[in-house]
C-alpha positions in Angstrom: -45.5 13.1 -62.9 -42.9 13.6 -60.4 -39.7 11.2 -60.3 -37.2 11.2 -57.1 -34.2 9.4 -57.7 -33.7 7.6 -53.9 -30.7 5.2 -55.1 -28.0 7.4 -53.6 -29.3 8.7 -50.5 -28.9 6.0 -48.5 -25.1 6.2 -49.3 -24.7 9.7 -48.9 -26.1 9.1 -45.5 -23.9 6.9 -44.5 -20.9 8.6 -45.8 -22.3 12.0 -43.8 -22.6 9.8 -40.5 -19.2 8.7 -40.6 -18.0 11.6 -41.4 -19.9 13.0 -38.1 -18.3 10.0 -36.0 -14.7 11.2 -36.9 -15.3 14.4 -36.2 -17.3 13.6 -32.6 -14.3 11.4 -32.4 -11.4 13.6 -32.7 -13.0 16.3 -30.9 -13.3 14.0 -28.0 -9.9 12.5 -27.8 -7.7 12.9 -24.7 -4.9 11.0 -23.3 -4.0 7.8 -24.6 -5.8 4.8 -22.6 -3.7 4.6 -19.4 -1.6 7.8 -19.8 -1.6 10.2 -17.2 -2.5 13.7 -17.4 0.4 16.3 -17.0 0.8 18.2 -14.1 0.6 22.1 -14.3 2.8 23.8 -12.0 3.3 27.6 -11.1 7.2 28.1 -12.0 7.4 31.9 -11.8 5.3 35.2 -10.9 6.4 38.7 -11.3 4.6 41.6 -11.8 5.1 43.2 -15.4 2.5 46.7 -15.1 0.2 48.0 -12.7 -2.6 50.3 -13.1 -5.4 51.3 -11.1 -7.8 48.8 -11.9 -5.7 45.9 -13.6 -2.2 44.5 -13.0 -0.3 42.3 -15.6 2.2 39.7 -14.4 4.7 37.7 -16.5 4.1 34.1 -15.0 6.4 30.9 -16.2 4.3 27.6 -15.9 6.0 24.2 -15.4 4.2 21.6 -17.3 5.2 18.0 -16.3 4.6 14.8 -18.7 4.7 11.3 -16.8 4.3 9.6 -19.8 6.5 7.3 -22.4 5.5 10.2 -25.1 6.1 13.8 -25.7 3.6 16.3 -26.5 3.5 19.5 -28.0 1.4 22.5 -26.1 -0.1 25.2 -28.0 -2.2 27.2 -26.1 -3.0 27.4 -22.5 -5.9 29.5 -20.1 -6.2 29.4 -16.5 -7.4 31.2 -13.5 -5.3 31.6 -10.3 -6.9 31.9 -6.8 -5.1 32.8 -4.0 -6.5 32.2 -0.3 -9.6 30.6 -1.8 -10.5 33.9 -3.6 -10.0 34.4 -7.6 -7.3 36.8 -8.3 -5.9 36.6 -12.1 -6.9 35.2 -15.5 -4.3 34.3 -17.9 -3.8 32.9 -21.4 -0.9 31.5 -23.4 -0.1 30.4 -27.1 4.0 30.0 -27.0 4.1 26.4 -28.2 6.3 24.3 -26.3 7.5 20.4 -26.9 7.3 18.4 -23.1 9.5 15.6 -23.8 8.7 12.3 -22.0 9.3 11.7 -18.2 10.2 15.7 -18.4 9.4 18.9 -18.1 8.6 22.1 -19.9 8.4 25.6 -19.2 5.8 28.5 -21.0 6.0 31.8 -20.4 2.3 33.9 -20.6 0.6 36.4 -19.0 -2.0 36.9 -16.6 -3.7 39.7 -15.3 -5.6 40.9 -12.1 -8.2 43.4 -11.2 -8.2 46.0 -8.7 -11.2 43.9 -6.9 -8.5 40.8 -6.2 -5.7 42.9 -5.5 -7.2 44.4 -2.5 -8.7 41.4 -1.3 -5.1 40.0 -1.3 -3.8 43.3 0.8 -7.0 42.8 3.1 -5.5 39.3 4.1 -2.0 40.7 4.6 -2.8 43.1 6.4 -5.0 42.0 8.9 -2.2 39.8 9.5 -4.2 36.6 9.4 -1.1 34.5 8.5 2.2 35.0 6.6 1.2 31.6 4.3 -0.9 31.7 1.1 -2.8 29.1 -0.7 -2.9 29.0 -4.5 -4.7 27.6 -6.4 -4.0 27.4 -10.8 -6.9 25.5 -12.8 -7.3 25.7 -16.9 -6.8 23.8 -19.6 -4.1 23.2 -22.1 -4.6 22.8 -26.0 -2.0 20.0 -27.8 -1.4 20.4 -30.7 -4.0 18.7 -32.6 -6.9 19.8 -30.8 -7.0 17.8 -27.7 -7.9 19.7 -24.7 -6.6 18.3 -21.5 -8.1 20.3 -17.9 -5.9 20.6 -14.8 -6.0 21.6 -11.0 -2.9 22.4 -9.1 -2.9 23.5 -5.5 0.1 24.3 -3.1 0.7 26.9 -0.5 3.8 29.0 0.9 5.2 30.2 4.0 6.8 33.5 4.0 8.1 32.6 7.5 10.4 30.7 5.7 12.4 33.7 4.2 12.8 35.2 7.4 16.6 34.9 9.1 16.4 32.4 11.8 17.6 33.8 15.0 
């Protein structure tokens, strides 16, 4: 005769499934309701080495926060395009505290191939325009877990560092 004791499963699976709904939960959570996500801006960009086929740069990233709260950043990745066409990869894991209605700044690195190096000269020298677009797009970790992706375009004019005549 076999005997199968049934009188605790059905709380076991109801412990389990909640225990799956936090998790789903926490994994899942962004912003606040009604916050707004911060703004990822590109502060700083200097080139550290460069090799034949890869080129580091130290790059400082602004990170705005419109919102009533701090956060705390711990990690970062991104990619950078410039003229439409990827150039560098980065990463990041100084944590920094952006305090509300502030900003704050976090140093990382990123690094470029020989591939989007010379597309880059290609474009400068064919003299198609003395501006660049640029493009930064990634994600941020908070501390916590939260994830939070951002986009950032701008451009830049290197007519304007010329002496006006």
């Amino acid at each position: 005769m076999t005997c199968v004791n049934r009188g605790n499963a059905p709380g076991v699976t109801r412990i389990a499934a909640a225990f799956l709904l936090c998790a789903l939960f926490a994994g899942c959570a962004g912003l606040p309701p009604g916050a707004q996500p911060p703004t990822v801006t590109i502060a700083d960009f200097a080139l550290d080495k460069a090799g034949l086929f890869e080129q580091q740069f130290n790059v400082r990233l602004r990170i705005q926060n419109p919102n009533p709260e701090e956060f705390r950043v711990d990690g970062i990745a991104f990619d950078v395009d410039i003229n439409d066409q990827p150039f560098a990869k980065g990463v990041g894991n100084q944590p920094v505290t952006v305090p509300r209605y502030g900003s704050g700044f976090m140093p990382v690195e990123a690094v470029s191939t020989l591939g989007g190096l010379i597309k880059q000269f290609r474009h400068i020298y064919t003299g198609e325009k003395a501006a660049f677009k640029y493009r930064i797009k990634g994600t941020l970790s908070l501390a916590g877990g939260t994830r939070i992706p951002f986009e950032q375009t701008g451009d830049f004019d290197f007519t304007a560092l010329a002496p006006k005549p």
